[in-house]
C-alpha positions in Angstrom: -0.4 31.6 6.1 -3.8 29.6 7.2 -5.5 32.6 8.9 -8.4 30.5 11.0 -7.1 28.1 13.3 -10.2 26.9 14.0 -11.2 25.1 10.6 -11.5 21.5 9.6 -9.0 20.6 6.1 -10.6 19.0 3.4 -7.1 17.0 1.6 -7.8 16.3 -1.9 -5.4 14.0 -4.3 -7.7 14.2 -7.6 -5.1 15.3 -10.4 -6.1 14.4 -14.3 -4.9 11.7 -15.8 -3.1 12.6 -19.2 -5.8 10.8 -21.0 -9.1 9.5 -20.8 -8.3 5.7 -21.5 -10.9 4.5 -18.7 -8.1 2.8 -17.0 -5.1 4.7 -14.5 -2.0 6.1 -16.8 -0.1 8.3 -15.2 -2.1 9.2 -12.4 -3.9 6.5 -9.9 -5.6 6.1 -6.5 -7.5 9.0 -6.0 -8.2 10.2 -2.2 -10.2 11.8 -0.2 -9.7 13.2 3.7 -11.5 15.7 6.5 -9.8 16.6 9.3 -10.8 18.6 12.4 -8.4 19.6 15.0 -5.8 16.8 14.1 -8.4 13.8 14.0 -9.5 12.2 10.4 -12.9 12.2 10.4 -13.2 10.9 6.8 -11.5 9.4 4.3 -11.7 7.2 1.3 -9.5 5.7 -1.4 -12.2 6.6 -4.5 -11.9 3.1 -6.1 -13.7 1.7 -2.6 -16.9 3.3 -3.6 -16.6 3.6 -7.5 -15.4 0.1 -7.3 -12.9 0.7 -10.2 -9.3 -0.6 -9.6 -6.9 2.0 -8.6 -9.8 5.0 -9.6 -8.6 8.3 -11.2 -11.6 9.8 -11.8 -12.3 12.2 -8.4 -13.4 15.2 -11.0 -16.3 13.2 -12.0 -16.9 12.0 -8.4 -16.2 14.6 -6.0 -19.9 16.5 -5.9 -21.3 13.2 -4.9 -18.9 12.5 -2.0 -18.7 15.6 -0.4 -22.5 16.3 -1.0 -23.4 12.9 0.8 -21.1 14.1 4.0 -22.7 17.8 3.7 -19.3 19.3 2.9 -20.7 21.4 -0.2 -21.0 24.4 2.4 -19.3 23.9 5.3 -16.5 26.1 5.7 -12.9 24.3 6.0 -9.4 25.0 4.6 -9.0 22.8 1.3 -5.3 21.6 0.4 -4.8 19.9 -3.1 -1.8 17.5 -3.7 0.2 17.9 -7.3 1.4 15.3 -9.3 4.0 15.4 -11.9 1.9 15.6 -14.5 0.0 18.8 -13.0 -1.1 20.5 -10.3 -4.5 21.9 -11.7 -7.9 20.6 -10.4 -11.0 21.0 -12.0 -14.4 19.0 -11.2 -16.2 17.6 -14.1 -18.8 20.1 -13.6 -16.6 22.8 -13.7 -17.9 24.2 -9.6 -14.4 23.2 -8.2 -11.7 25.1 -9.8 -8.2 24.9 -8.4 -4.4 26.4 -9.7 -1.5 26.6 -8.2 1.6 28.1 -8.6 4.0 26.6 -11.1 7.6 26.7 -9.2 10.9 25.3 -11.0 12.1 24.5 -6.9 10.5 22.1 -4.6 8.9 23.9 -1.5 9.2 23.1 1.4 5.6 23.7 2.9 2.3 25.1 1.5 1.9 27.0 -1.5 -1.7 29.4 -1.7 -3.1 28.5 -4.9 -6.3 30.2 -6.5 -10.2 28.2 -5.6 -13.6 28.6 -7.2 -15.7 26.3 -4.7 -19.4 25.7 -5.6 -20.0 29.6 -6.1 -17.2 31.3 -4.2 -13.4 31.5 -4.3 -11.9 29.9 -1.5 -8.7 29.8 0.5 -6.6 26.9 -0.9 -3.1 25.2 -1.0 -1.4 22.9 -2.5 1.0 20.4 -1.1 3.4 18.8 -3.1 3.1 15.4 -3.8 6.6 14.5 -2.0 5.9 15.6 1.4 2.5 15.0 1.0 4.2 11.3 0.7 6.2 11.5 3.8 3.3 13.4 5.6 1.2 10.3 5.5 2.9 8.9 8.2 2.0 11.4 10.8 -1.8 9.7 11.2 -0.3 6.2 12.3 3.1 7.2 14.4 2.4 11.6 15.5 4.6 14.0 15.4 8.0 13.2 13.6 10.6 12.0 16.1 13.8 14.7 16.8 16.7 14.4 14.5 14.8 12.1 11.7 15.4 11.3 7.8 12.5 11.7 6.3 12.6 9.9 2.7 10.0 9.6 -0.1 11.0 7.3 -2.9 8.4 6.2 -5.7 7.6 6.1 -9.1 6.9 10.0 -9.8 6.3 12.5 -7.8 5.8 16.4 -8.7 10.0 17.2 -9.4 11.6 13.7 -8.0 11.1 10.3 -7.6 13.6 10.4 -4.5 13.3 13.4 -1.8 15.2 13.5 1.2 14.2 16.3 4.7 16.0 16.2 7.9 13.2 16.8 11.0 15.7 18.1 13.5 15.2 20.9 15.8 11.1 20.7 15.3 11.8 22.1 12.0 11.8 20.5 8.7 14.9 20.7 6.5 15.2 19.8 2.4 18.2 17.8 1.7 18.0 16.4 -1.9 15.5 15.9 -4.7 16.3 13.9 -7.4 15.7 11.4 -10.2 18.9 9.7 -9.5 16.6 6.3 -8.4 14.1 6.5 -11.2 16.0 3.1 -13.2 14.9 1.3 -10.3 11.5 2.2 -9.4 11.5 1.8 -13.6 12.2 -2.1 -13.3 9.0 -2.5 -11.5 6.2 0.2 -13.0 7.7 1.1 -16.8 9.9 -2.3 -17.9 8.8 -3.4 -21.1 10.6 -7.0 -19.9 8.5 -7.1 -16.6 5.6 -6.3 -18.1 6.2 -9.0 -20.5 7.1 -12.0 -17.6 4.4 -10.9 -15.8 1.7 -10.4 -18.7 0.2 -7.6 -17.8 -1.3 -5.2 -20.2 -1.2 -1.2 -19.7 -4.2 -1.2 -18.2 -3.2 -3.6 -15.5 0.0 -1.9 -14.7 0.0 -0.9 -11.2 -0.6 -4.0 -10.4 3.0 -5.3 -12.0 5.3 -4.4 -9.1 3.8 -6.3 -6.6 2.9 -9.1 -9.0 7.0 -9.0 -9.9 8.1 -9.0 -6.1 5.9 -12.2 -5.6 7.4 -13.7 -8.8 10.9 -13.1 -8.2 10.5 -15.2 -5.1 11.1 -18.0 -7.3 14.5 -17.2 -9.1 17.9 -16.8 -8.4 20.1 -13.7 -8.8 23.1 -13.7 -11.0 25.9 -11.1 -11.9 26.1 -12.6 -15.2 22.3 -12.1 -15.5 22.7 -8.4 -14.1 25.2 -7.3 -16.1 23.8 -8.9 -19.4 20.9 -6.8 -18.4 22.6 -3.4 -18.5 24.2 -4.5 -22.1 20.5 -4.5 -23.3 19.0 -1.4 -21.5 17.1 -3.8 -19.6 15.3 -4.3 -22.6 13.0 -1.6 -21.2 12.1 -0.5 -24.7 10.6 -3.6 -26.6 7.2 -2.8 -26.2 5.6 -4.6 -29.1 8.7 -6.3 -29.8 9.4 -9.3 -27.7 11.2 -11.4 -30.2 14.2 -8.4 -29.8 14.4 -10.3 -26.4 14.2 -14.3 -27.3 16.6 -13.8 -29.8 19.1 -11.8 -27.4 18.7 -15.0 -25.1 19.3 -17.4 -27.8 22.2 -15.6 -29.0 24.2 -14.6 -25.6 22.8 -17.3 -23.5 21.5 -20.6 -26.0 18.5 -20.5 -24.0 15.8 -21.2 -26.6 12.7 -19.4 -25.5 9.4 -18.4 -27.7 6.9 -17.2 -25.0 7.0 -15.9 -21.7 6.7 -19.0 -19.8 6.1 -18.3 -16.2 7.6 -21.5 -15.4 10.3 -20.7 -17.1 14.1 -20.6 -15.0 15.6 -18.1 -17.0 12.2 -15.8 -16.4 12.3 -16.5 -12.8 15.9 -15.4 -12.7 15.3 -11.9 -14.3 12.7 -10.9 -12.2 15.1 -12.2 -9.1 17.6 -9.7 -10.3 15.3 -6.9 -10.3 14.5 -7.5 -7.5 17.8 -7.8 -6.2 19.3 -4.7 -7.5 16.0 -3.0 -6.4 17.3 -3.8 -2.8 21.1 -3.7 -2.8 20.6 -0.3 -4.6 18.3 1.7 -2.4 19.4 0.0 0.8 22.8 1.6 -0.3 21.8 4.5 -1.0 20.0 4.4 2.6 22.9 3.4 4.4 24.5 6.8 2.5 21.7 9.5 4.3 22.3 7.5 7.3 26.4 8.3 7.2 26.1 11.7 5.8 23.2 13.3 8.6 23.8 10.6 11.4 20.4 10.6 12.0 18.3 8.2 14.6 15.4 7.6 13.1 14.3 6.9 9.9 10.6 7.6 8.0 10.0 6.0 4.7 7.3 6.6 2.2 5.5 6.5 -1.4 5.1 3.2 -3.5 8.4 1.7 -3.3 8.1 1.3 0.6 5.8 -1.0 -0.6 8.9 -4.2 -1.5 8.7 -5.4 1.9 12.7 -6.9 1.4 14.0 -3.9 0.8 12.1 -3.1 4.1 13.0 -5.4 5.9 16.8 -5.0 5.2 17.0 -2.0 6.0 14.9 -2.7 9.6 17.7 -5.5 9.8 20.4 -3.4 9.1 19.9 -1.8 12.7 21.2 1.4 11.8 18.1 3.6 12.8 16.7 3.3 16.1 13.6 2.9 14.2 11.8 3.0 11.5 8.7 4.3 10.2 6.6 3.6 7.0 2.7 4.1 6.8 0.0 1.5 5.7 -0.9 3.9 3.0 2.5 4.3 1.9 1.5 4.5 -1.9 -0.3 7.0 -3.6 -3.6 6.2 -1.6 -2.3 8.1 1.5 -1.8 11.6 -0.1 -4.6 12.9 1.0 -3.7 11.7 4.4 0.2 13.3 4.3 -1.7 16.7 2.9 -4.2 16.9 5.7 -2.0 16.0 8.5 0.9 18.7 7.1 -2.1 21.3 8.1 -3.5 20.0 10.8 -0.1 20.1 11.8 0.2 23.6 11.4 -3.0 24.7 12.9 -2.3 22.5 16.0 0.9 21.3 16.3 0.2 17.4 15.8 -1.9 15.2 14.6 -3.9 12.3 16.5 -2.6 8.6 15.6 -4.8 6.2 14.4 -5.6 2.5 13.6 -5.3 1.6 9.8 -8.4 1.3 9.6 -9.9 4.6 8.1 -11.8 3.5 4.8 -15.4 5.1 6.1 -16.8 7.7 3.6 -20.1 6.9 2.9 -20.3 4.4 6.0 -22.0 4.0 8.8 -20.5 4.2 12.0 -21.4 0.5 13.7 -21.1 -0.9 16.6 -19.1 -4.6 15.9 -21.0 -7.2 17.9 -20.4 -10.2 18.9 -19.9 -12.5 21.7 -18.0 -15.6 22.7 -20.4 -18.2 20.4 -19.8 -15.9 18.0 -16.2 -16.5 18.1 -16.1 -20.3 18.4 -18.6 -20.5 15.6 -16.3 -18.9 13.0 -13.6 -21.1 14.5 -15.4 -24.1 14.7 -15.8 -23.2 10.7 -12.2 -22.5 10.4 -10.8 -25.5 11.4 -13.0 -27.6 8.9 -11.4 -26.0 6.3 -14.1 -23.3 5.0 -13.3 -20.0 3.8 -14.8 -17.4 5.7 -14.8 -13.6 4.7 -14.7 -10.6 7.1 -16.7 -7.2 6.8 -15.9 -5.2 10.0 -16.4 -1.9 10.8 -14.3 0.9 8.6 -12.1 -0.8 5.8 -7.9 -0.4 6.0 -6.0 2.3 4.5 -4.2 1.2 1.8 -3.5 -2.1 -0.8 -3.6 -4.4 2.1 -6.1 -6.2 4.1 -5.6 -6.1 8.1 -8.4 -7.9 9.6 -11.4 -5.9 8.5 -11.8 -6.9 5.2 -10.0 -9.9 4.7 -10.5 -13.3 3.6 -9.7 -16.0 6.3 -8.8 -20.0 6.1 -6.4 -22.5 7.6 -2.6 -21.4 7.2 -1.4 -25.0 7.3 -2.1 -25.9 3.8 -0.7 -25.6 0.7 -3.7 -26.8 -1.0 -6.0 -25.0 0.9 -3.8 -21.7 0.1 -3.6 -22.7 -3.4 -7.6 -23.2 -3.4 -7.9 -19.4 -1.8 -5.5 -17.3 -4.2 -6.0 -19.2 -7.5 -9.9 -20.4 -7.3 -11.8 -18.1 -5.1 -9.7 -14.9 -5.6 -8.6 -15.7 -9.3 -4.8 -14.7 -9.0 -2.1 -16.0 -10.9 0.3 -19.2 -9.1 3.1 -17.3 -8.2 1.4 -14.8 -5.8 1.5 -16.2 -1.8 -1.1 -15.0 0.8 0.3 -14.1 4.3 -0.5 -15.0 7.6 -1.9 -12.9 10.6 -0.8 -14.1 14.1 -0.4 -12.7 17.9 3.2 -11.4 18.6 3.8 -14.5 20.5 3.0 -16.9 17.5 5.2 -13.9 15.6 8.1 -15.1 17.7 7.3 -18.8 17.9 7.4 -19.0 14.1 10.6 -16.9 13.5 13.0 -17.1 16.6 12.9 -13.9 17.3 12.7 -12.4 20.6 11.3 -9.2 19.5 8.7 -8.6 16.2 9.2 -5.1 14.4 5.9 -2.9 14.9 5.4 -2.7 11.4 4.5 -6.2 10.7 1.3 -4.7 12.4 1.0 -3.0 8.7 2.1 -6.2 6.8 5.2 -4.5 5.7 8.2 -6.7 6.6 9.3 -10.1 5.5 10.2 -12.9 8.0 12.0 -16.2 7.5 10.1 -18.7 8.8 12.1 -21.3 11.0 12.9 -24.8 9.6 11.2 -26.8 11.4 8.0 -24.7 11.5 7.2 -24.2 8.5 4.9 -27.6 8.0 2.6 -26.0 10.1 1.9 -22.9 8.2 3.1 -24.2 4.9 -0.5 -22.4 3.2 1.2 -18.8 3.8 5.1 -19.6 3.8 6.6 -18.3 0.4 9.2 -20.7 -1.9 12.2 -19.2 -0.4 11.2 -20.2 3.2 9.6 -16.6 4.3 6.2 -15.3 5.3 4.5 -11.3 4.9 3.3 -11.9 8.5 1.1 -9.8 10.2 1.2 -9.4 13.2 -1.6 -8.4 16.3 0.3 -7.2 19.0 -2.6 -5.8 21.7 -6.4 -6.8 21.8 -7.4 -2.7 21.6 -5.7 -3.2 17.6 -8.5 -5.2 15.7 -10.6 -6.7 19.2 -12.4 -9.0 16.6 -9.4 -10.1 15.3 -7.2 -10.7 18.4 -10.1 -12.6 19.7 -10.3 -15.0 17.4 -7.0 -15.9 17.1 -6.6 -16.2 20.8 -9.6 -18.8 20.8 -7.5 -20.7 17.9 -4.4 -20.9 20.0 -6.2 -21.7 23.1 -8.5 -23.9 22.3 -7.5 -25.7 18.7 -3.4 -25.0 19.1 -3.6 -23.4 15.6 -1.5 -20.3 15.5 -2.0 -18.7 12.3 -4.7 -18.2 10.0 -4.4 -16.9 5.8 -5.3 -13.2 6.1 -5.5 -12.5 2.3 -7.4 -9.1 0.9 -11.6 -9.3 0.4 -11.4 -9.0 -3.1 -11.3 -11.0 -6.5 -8.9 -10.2 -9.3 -9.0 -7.2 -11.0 -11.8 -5.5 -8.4 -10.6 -3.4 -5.4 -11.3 -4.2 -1.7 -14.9 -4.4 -0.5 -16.0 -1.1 0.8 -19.5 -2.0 1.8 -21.7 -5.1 3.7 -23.3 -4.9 0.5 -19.9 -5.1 -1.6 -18.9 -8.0 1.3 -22.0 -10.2 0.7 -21.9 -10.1 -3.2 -18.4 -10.6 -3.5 -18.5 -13.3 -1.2 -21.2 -15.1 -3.3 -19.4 -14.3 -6.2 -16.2 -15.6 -5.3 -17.9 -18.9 -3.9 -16.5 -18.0 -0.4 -18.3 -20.2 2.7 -19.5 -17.3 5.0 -19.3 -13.8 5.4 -19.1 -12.4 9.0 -20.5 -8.6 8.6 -19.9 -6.9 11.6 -19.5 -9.5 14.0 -22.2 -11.3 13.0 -21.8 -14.8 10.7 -23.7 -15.8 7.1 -22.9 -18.6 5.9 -23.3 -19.1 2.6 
């Protein structure tokens, strides 16, 4: 189909939203990605430069961004990603015009779509939105291992919310697509009850899943609970309504309840059961695909990958030799799955690469620094400050992993409480994680070995007993920890370095590692973005490339 091997991809994930509400609907984290012979050259999650939460609006931004890389003329393949919503893109100013063909079947590869590109038509594709999903793993992990279930599972994608391909034979194989999951990925993105506990607004909304997966941390499941839960639909429909639900409680449960009271038991324990039948549910359904193909390995993507228990159940359930899930598992790696599934084509694989990919519109700089460089931001450290870090290219996806976090003592409660709820403005509920070497990893759980993708802050970890004093700042109320983990200097040098001179030297093993960012703004992109924010959220220094300001 692509008739020049020889070009670079330009991967686009820029669909309309449905309405022009100046806040994501429908449609959210707009990306950007240029690849030449399997390598990303650049990429960018739009709301890093816009500096507008989860950004939508790429039609309005696109002639900027590829004019300040000089992509306006250079000649490359261009593949689009759909959405369910649409698969039309059109640039504000009319100069990028793409449509693709409207099938009632999910394809399995590339579909040639028409392109008007700044005065010419152009060869382009679409991908859809699915494997575009599971495609994002190819630029952390290569080529799909042999005989691998390949699942996407999120909110919404262009004709499922669940897809299923077998990778067997170096050829890829559909197996399912379906809405069959939608009521679960539904009690965390379109619950009119969760919405309500966690009181957010619509314009807030993709921000309610992981807010609900923090919360439910501090309730208990109950059948009872469940199954009164079904009776009422969930109460997924009281939008505007909420006394439909205190009266339901009063009546079926003489629980006498007039707000949504975060402290609240009976709240707590909800949002435990979603979270709950979240799990039990898709690690069943998991533990299905595995029985039915027999498959070793198993690679796991879109916005649901996100619940790290569900994760790490199915890691624990040792039924895959391994698994796989991306650190741009959500919709801001879709430009990444689309690129690699060409470069793929054209080459046969695609390079792996750090997390660390955030760099349209950024320089590429050296980070400098030396040994007093590192014993000054400890000597900082252990006095309690809050330090911030701007290194390099920013992370791929909603987490921080070293290069733009925000750094204290882990051994605190208070000082924990002091980070999330004063500097960054969150609400109570939410913990911040730790970021540790492997060996730490293993000294803090038992374990003798620590699943790779804690490198991506994916997995949970229960934290032992007697060890949880010492990082009580980062360990959540049901005795586990989001730890990252730093297994090898070459992953974040900066990083690695500076926890080794904490272990050595101070015998502290773990430090916070929470994202550079205040509530309700995205992750720095910029030094510029790292030095304001920093001052704005009161922070005590800034290190900007290996280099410390204190503040």
């Amino acid at each position: 189909m692509i008739s020049n091997l020889s070009k670079p991809t330009l991967a686009i994930y820029g669909i309309k939203d449905i309405k022009n509400s100046g806040y994501p609907v429908f449609v959210h984290d707009h990306n950007i990605s240029f690849f030449d012979k399997g390598r990303i050259l650049k990429y960018v999650q739009l709301e890093r430069t816009t500096r507008k939460k989860y950004d939508n609006s790429l039609d309005r931004e696109i002639y900027d961004l590829v004019k300040y890389e000089k992509l306006v003329d250079k000649d490359f393949d261009i593949v689009f990603v759909d959405n369910v919503i649409g698969r039309a893109f059109i640039s504000n100013d009319g100069e990028i015009r793409f449509e693709a063909p409207l099938n009632n079947d999910l394809a399995s590869g590339l579909e040639k779509g028409k392109c008007w590109w700044y005065g010419k038509e152009r060869d382009a594709y679409v991908l859809n939105h699915e494997l575009a999903h599971i495609y994002s793993c190819l630029p952390f992990f290569g080529n799909f291992k042999e005989n691998s279930l390949l699942v996407h599972f999120d909110g919404g994608a262009s004709l499922s919310n669940f897809s299923t391909w077998i990778y067997k034979n170096n050829s890829l194989k559909k197996l399912e697509y379906h809405w069959d999951l939608k009521y679960l990925s539904s009690l965390f993105n379109a619950n009119a009850l969760a919405f309500a506990i966690i009181g957010a607004k619509e314009f807030d909304q993709h921000s309610v899943p992981g807010k609900l997966m923090g919360f439910a941390s501090y309730g208990e499941y109950s059948i009872e609970l469940e199954n009164w839960l079904i009776e009422n639909n969930h109460f997924q429909t009281i939008w505007g309504k909420k006394s439909t639900f205190f009266k339901k409680a009063k009546k079926d449960w003489n629980i006498e309840i007039k707000s949504f009271d975060q402290h609240h038991s009976f709240l707590q324990n909800i949002a435990a059961t979603f979270q709950y039948v979240f799990q039990r549910d898709f690690v069943k359904k998991i533990e299905k695909l595995k029985e039915k193909t027999s498959n070793d390995y198993l690679y796991l993507s879109g916005g649901s990958a996100l619940n790290i228990l569900a994760n790490t159940e199915i890691i624990n359930k040792e039924i895959f030799n391994d698994v796989f899930i991306p650190p741009c598992t959500n919709d801001s790696g879709l430009s990444l799955g689309a690129g690699a599934f060409m470069e793929q084509l054209k080459h046969g694989k695609v390079e792996i690469h750090s997390p660390y990919l955030n760099n349209w519109n950024l320089e590429d700089v050296t980070v400098n620094y030396c040994n007093e460089d590192i014993s000054e931001i400890a000597n900082h450290l252990i006095k309690g400050k809050v330090i911030a870090i701007c290194n390099g290219f920013g992370e791929s996806g909603p987490r921080a992993l070293g290069n733009r976090s925000i750094l204290a003592l882990a051994n605190s409660k208070k000082l924990a409480k002091k980070v999330s709820e004063e500097h960054k403005k969150r609400e109570w509920y939410r913990p911040v994680a730790p970021v540790m070497m492997e060996k730490n990893a293993k000294y803090y759980t038992g374990l003798d070995k620590i699943h790779h993708l804690s490198r991506f802050m994916l997995l949970d970890f229960k934290v032992l007993e007697d060890k949880i004093k010492e990082i009580e700042g980062v360990v959540h109320v049901d005795g586990t920890s989001r730890i990252q983990t730093i297994f090898i200097r070459e992953e974040n040098p900066y990083m690695f370095d500076l926890l080794k001179e904490l272990d050595q030297k101070h015998k502290i093993k773990a430090l916070i590692n929470t994202s550079f960012n205040i509530k309700g703004e995205p992750i720095v992109h910029t030094t510029e973005d790292a030095v304001r924010s920093a001052k704005n959220m009161k922070l005590d220094g800034v290190v900007v490339n290996g280099k410390l300001q204190l503040l």
